[in-house]
C-alpha positions as CSV (number, residue, x, y, z in Angstrom):
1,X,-17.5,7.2,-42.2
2,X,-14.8,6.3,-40.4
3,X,-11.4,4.8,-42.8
4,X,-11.5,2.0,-41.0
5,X,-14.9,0.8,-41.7
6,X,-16.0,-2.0,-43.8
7,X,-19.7,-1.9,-44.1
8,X,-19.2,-5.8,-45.1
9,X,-18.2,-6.8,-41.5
10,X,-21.8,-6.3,-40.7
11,X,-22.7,-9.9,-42.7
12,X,-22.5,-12.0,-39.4
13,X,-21.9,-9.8,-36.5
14,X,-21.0,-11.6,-33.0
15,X,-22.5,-9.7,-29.7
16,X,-20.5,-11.5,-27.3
17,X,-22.2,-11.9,-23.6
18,X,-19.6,-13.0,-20.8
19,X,-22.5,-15.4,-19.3
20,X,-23.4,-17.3,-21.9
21,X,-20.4,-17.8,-23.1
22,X,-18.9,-19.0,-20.2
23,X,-19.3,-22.7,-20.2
24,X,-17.2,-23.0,-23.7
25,X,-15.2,-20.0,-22.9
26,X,-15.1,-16.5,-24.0
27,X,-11.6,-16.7,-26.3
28,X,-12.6,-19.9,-27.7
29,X,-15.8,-18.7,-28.8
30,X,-14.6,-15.9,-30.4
31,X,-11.5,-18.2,-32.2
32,X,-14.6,-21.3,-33.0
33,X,-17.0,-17.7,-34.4
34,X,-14.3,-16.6,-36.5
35,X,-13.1,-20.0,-38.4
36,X,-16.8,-20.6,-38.9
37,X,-17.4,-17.3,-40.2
38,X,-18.2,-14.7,-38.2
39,X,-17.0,-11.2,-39.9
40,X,-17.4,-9.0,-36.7
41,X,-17.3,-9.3,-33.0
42,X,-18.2,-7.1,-30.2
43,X,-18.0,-7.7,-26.5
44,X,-20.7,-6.6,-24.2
45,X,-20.7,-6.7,-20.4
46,X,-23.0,-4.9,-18.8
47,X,-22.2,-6.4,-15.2
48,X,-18.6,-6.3,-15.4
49,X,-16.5,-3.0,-14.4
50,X,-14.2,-1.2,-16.9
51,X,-11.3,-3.2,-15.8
52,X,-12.9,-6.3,-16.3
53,X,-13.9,-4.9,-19.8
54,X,-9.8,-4.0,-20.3
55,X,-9.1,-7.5,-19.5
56,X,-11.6,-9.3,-21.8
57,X,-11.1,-7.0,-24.8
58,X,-7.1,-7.5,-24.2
59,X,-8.3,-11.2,-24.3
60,X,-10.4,-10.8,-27.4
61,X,-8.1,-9.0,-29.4
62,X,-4.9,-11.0,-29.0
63,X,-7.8,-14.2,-30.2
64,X,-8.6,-11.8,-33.4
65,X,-5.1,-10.7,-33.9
66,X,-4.2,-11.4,-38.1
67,X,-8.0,-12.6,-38.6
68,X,-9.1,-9.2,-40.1
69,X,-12.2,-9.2,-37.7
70,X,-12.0,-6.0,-35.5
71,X,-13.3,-6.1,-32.2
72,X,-15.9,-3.9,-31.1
73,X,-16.5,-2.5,-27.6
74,X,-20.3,-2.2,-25.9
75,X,-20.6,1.5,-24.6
76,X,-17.1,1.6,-22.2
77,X,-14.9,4.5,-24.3
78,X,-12.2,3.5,-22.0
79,X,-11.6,-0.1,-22.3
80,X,-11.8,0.7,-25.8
81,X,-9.0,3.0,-25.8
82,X,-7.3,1.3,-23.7
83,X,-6.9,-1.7,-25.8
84,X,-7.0,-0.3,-28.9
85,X,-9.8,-1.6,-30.1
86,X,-11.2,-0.9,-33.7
87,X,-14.3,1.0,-32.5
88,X,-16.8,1.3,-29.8
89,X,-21.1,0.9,-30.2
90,X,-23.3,2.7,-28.0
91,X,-27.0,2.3,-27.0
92,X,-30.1,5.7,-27.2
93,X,-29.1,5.6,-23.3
94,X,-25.3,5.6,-23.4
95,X,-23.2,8.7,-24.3
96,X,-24.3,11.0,-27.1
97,X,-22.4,10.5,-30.7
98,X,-20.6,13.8,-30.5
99,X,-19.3,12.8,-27.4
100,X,-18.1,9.5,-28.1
101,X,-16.9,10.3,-31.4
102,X,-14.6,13.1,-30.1
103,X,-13.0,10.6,-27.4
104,X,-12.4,7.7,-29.9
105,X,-11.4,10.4,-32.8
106,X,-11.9,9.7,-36.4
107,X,-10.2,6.2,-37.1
108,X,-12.2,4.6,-34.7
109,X,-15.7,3.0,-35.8
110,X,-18.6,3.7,-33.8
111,X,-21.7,2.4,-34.0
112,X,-25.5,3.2,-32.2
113,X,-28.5,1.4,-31.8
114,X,-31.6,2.4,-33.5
115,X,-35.2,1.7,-32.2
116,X,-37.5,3.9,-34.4
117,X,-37.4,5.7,-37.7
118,X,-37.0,9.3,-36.0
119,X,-34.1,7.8,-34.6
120,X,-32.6,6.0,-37.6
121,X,-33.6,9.3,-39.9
122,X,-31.6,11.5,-37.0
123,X,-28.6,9.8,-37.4
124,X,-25.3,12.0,-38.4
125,X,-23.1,10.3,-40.9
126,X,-20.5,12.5,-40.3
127,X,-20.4,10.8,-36.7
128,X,-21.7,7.7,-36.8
129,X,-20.9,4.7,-39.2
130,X,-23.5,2.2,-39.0
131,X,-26.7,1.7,-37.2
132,X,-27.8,-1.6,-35.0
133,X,-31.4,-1.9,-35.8
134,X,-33.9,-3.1,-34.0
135,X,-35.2,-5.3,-32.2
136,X,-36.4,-7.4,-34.8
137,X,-37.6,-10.2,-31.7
138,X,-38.0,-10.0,-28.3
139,X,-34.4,-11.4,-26.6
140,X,-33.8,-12.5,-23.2
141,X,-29.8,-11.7,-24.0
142,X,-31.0,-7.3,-23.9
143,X,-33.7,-7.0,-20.6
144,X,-35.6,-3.9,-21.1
145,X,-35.1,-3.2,-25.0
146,X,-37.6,-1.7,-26.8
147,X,-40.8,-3.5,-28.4
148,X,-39.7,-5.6,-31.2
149,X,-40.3,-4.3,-34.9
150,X,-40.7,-7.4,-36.6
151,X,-39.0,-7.6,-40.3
152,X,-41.5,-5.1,-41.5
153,X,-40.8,-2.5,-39.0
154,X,-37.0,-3.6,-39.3
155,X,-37.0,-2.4,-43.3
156,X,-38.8,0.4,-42.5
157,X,-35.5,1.6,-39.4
158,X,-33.2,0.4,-42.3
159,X,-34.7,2.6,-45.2
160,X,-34.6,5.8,-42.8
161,X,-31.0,5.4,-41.8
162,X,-28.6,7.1,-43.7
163,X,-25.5,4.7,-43.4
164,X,-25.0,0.7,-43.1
165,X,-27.6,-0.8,-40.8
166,X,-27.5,-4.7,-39.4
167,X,-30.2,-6.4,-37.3
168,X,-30.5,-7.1,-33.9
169,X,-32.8,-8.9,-31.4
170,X,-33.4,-12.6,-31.5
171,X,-32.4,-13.6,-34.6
172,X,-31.9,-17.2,-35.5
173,X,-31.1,-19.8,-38.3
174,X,-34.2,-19.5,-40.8
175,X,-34.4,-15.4,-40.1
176,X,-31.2,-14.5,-43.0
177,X,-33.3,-14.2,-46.0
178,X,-36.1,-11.8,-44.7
179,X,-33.6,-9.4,-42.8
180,X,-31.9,-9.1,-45.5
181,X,-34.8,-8.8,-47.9
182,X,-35.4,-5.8,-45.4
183,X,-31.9,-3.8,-46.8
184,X,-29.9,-4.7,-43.9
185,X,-26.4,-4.9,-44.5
186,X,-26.3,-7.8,-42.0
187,X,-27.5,-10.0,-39.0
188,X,-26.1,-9.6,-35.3
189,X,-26.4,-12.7,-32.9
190,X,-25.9,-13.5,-29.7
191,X,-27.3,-17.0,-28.4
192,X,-27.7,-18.0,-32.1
193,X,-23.7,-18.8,-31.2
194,X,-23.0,-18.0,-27.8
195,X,-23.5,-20.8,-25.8
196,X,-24.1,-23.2,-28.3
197,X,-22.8,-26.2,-28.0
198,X,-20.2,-25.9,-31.1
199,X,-19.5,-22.5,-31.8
200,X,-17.9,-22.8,-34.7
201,X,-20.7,-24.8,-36.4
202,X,-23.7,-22.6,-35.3
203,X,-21.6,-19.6,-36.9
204,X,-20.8,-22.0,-40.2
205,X,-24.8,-22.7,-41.0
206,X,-25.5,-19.1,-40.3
207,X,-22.7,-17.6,-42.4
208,X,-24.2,-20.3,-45.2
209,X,-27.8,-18.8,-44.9
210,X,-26.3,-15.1,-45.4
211,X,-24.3,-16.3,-48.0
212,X,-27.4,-17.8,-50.0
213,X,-29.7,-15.3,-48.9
214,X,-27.8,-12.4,-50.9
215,X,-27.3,-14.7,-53.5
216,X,-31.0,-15.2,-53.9
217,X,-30.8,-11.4,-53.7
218,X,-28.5,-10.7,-56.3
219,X,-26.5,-8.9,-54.0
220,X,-23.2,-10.9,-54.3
C-alpha cells in the first residue's frame, strides 16, 4: 500500500465529469465538494486529450491545495505525472497494474475498478491500494459498464478484495447505510453532486448519511 494512502479518503469519494459539471463550474465544484465534505476527488474525462487533462488537474489541484483531499487522476499516467497528482485509478480496460504502478512509482496511489469476484480476489496488494467496486446501479455518468451488482453482489466484490474497496455506479442519498453494511470502506458519486444545483449541500447530506450510517455500524 502505497505511504500515501488513507483508506479513510474513500468515505465520500467525488468522480468528477467535465460535462456535468460544467454549468456551476469545475473548480467551484470541487471547492463547494470539499467544504461540504467530500474526502476524495478524482477527475475523469474521457473526451478530453491529455493536455486538456494537464490543464484541469493543474486547475483541480491548486482548488485542493491545504485541504488534505488528494486528487486522483482517471486512467491518463501522464497528466498525472505531470501535475503531480496524489495517484492515478484505472479501469479492467486501461493499462495493467504492473504497468501503471511502475510509471507512477511507489508514493503514488493507484486504484482499479472491480466488476466481479475473480477480479476483486485477483487483485495484488503489493500494486494496487484500493478497489472501485462495482456497479452497484446502472449509471448514465459510465456508458458501457458492466451489469450492476446490486448491494448483494457489491458485498460479495468487497469480501473478495484484499485491500480497501468503495462503491461505485449510481449511488444516491438513501443508498449510505446498505453500502456500507456491504464492508465498503466508502461511497463514490458522481451526479449525486455534480451538477447539482448546490454542490456543497448535496455533498453536506451525503457526508451526514455516511457519518450516521457507520455510526449505526459501530464503525466510528
Amino acid at each position: 500500500m502505497s505511504p500515501r494512502f488513507d483508506p479513510a479518503r474513500l468515505s465520500l469519494y467525488l468522480v468528477l465529469d467535465p460535462g456535468l459539471c460544467a454549468g456551476f463550474g469545475l473548480v467551484e465544484t470541487v471547492r463547494a465538494a470539499v467544504r461540504g465534505g467530500v474526502t476524495m476527488i478524482q477527475l475523469r474525462d474521457k473526451e478530453g486529450t491529455t493536455a486538456d487533462r494537464i490543464a484541469a488537474g493543474r486547475a483541480l489541484k491548486n482548488a485542493l491545495a491545504g485541504t488534505g483531499v488528494p486528487p486522483i487522476i482517471n486512467d491518463d499516467v501522464e497528466a498525472a505525472r505531470t501535475i503531480g497528482a496524489d495517484g492515478v485509478h484505472i479501469g479492467q480496460d486501461d493499462m495493467g497494474p504492473a504497468e501503471a504502478r511502475a510509471l507512477i512509482g511507489a508514493d503514488r496511489v493507484l486504484g482499479l475498478s472491480v466488476e466481479t469476484e475473480p477480479l476483486a480476489r485477483g487483485l495484488d496488494p503489493a500494486l494496487v491500494d484500493y478497489a472501485g467496486a462495482g456497479p452497484v446501479f446502472a449509471t448514465e455518468t459510465k456508458p458501457g459498464h458492466k451489469p450492476a451488482t446490486g448491494f448483494d453482489g457489491l458485498a460479495r466484490i468487497v469480501a473478495a478484495c484484499p485491500v480497501p474497496a468503495v462503491a461505485i455506479g449510481g449511488l444516491k442519498p438513501g443508498h449510505a447505510a446498505r453500502t456500507l453494511a456491504s464492508g465498503a470502506a466508502g461511497l463514490s458519486v458522481v451526479s449525486a453532486i455534480c451538477g447539482q444545483p448546490d454542490p456543497e449541500a448535496a455533498a453536506r447530506a451525503l457526508a451526514r448519511e455516511i457519518a450516521a450510517a457507520r455510526m449505526e455500524l459501530g464503525r466510528d
